[in-house]
Short mmCIF file of the C-alpha atoms (twelve columns), coordinates in Angstrom:
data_MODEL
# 
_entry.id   MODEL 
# 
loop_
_atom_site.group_PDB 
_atom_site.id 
_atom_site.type_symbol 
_atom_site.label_atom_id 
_atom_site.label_alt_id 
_atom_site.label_comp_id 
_atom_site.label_asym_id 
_atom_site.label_seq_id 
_atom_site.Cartn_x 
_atom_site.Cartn_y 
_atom_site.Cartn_z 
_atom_site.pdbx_PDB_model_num 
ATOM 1  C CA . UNK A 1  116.341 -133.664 -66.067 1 
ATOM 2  C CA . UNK A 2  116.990 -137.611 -66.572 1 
ATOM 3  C CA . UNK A 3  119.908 -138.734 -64.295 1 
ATOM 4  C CA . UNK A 4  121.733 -139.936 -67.873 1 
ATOM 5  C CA . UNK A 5  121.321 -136.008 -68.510 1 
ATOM 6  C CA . UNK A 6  123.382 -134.983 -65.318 1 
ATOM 7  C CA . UNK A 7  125.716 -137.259 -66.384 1 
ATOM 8  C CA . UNK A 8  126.263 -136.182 -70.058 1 
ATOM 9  C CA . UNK A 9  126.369 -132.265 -69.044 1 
ATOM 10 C CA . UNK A 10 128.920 -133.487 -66.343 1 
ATOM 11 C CA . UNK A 11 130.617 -134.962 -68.766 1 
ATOM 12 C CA . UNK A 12 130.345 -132.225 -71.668 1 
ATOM 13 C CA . UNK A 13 131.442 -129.160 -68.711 1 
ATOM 14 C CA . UNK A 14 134.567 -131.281 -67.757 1 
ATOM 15 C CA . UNK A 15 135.671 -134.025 -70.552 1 
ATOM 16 C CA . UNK A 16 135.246 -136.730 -67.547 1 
ATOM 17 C CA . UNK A 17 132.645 -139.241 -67.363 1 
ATOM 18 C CA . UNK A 18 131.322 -140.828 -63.620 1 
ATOM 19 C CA . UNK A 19 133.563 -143.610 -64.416 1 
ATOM 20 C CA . UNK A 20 136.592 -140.855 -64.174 1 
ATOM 21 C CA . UNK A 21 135.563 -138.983 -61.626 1 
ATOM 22 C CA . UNK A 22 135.542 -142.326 -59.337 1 
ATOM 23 C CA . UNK A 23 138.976 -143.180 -60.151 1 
ATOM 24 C CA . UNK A 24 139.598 -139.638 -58.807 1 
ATOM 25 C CA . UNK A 25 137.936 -140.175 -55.924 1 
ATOM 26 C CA . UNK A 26 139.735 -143.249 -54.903 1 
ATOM 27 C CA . UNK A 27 142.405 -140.801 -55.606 1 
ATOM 28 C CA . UNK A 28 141.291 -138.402 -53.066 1 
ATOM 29 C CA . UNK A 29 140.848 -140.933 -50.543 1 
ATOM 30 C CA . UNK A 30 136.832 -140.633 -50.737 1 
ATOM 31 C CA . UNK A 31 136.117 -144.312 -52.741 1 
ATOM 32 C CA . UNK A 32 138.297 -147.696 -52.014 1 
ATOM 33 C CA . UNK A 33 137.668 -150.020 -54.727 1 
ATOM 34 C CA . UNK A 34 134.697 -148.213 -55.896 1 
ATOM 35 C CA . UNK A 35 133.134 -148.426 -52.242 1 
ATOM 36 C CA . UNK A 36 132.440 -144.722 -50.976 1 
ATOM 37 C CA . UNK A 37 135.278 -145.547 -47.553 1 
ATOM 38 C CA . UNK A 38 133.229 -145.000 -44.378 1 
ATOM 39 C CA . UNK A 39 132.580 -141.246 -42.631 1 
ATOM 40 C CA . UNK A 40 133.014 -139.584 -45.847 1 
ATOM 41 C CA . UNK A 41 130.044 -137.369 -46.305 1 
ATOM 42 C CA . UNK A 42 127.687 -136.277 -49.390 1 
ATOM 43 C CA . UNK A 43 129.510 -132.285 -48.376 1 
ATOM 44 C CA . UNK A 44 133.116 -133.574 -48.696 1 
ATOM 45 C CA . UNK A 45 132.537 -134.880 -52.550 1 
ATOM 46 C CA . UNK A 46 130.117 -131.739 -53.346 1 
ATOM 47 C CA . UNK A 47 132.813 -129.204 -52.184 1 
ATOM 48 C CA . UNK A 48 135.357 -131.113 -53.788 1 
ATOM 49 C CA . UNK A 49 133.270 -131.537 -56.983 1 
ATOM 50 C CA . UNK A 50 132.933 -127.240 -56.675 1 
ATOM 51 C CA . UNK A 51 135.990 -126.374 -55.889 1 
ATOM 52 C CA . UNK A 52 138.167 -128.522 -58.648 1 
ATOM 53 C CA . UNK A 53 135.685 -129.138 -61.420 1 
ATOM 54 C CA . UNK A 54 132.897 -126.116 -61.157 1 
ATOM 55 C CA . UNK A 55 130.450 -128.397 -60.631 1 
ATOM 56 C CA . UNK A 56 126.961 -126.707 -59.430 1 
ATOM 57 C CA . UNK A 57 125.207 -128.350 -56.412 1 
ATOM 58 C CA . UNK A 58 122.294 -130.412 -58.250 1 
ATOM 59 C CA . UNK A 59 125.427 -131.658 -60.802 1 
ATOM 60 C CA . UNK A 60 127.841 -132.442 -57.682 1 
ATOM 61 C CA . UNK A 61 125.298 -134.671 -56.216 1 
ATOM 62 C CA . UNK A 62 124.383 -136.584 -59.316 1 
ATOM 63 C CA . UNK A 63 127.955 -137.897 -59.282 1 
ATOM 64 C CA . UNK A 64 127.603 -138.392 -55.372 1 
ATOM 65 C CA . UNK A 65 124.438 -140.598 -56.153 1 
ATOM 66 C CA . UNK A 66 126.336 -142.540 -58.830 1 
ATOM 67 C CA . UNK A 67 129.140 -143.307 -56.052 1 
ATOM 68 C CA . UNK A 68 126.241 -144.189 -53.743 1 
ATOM 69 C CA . UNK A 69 125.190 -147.111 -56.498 1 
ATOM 70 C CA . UNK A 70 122.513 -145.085 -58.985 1 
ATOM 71 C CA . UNK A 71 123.374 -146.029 -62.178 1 
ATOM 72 C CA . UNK A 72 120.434 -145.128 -64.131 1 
ATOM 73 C CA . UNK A 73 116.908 -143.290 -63.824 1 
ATOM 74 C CA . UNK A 74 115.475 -146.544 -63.037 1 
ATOM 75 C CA . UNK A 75 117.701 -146.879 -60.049 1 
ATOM 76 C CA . UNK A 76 116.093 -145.574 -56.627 1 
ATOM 77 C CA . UNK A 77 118.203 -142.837 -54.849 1 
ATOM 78 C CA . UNK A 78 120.389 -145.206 -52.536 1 
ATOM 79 C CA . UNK A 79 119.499 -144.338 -48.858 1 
ATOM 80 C CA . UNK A 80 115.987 -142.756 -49.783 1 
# 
């Protein structure tokens, strides 16, 4: 599955698009000005992403990579 695909089935489960789901995170306390805030781990957004939205693992992570910087399918995995 394309990364854009994540993000559209994210998107079609919920009604929120990445864009949405950082302003909730800055929300949370995870992002400050779209900058994931130092210490806060790939876990802490997954079980978040679980426990409020129903998000599965592979889906929780895709939004975790697009707070990391991926953007698209041509982006490398930041930190890999």
């Amino acid at each position: 599955m394309s990364f854009q695909a994540y993000l559209d089935n994210i998107q079609q489960k919920t009604g929120k698009t990445a864009e949405d789901f950082t302003k909730l995170a800055e929300q949370k306390g995870f992002l400050k000005k779209g900058t994931l805030v130092p210490g806060v781990k790939a876990g802490q957004i997954v079980a978040w992403l679980k426990e409020d939205f129903g998000l599965g693992h592979g889906h929780a992570m895709a939004i975790f990579a697009y707070f990391k910087g991926k953007k698209s399918d041509a982006d490398k995995y930041p930190g890999s």
